[in-house]
C-alpha positions as CSV (number, residue, x, y, z in Angstrom):
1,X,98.8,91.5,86.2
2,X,98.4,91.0,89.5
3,X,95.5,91.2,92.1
4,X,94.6,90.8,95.2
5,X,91.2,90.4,97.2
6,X,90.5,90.5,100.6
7,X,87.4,88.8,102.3
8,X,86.0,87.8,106.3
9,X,85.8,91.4,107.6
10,X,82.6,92.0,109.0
11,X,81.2,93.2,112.8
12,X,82.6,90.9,115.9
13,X,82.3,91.8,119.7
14,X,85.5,92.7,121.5
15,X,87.2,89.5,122.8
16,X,85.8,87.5,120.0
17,X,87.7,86.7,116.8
18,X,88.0,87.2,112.6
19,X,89.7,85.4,110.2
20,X,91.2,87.5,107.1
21,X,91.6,85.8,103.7
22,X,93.3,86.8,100.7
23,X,93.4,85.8,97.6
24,X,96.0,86.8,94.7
25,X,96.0,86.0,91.4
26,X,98.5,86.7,88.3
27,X,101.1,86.9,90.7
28,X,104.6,85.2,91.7
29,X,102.9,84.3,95.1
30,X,105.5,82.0,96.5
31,X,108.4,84.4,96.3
32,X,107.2,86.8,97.5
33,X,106.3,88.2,101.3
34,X,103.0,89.3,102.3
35,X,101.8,91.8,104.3
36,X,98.7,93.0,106.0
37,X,97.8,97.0,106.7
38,X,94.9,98.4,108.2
39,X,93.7,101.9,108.5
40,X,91.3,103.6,111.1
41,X,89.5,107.0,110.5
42,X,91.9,109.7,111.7
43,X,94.9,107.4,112.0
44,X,98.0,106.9,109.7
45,X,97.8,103.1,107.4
46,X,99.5,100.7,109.9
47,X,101.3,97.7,108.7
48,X,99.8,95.0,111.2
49,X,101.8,92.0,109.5
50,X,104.3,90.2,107.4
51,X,104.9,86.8,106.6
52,X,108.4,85.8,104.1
53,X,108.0,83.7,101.0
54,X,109.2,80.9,103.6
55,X,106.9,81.4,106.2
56,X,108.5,83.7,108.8
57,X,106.2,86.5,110.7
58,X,106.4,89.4,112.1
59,X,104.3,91.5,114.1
60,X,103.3,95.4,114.8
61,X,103.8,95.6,118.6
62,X,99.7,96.2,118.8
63,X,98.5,93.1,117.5
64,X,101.4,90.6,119.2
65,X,99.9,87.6,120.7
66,X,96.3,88.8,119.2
67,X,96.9,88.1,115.4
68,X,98.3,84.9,113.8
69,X,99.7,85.8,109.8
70,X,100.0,82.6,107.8
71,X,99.6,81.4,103.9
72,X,98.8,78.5,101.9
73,X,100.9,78.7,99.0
74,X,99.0,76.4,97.4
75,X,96.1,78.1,97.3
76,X,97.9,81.3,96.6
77,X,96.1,82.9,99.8
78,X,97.6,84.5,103.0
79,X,95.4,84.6,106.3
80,X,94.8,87.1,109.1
81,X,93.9,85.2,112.1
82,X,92.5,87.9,114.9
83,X,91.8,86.7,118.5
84,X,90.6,88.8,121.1
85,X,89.8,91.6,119.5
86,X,89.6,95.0,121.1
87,X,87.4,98.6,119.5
88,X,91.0,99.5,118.6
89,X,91.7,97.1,116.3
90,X,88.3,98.6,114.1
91,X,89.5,99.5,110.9
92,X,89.7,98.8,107.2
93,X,92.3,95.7,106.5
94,X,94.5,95.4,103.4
95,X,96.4,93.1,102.3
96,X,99.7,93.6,99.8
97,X,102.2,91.9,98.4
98,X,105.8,92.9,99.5
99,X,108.7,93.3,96.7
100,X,110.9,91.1,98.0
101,X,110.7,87.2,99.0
102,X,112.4,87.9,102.7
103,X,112.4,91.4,103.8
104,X,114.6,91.7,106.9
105,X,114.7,95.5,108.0
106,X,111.6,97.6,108.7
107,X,112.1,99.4,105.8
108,X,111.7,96.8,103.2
109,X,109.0,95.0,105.1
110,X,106.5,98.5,104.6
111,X,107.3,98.0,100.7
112,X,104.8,96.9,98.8
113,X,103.8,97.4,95.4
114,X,100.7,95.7,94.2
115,X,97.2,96.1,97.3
116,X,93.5,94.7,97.5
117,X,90.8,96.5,98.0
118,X,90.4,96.0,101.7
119,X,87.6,94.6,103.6
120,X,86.0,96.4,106.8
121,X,86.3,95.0,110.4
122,X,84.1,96.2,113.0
123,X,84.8,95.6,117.2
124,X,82.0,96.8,119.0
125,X,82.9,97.2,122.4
C-alpha cells in the first residue's frame, strides 16, 4: 500500500520562499517519477512538477526559475523548493507518484496513480 504525505505549507509573503516535503511509504520510490500539483479555488489542478526516478525535472511554464523539484531517495521523500513566491502561486499543493520511472511526453508525466493529501500554501501579497 502506498502513501504519501505532504508537509511545509503554511502563510509566506510574496517574494519570500517555502519548502515542500513529501514523504512516501509502502512504495517503489526509486523507480518511480514524482510529481507535484496544486490547485487554486476556481482553477483547474495544475501539475507544477516532475522529477524521473533518475533525477531529471521538469517544469509548468508558471513556476520556471521560481520552484526547484528534487528527492532524496534515501529518505524516500521528494521536495518542493518555492522562491519568490507571488499571490498566484496560493493554492493547495499535492504531491503524486507518477506510473512510470521516466515519463518523457506530457501525457505520461500528468499520470499518476497513488496522491497525498495536500498541504495549503498561502502568499499574501
Amino acid at each position: 500500500q502506498v502513501q504519501l504525505v505532504e508537509s511545509g505549507g503554511g502563510l509566506v509573503q510574496a517574494g519570500g520562499s517555502l519548502r515542500l516535503s513529501c514523504a512516501a511509504s509502502g512504495s517503489i520510490f526509486r523507480c518511480k517519477a514524482m510529481g507535484w500539483y496544486r490547485q487554486a479555488p476556481g482553477k483547474q489542478r495544475e501539475l507544477v512538477a516532475t522529477i524521473t526516478s533518475g533525477g531529471s525535472t521538469n517544469y509548468a511554464d508558471s513556476v520556471k526559475g521560481r520552484f526547484t523539484i528534487s528527492r532524496d531517495n534515501a529518505k524516500n521523500t521528494v521536495y518542493l523548493q518555492m522562491d519568490s513566491l507571488k499571490s498566484e502561486d496560493t493554492a493547495v499543493y499535492y504531491c503524486a507518484r507518477n506510473r512510470y520511472s521516466t515519463p518523457l511526453t506530457l501525457e505520461r508525466r500528468d499520470e499518476h496513480d497513488y496522491w497525498g493529501q495536500g498541504t495549503q500554501v498561502t502568499v499574501s501579497s
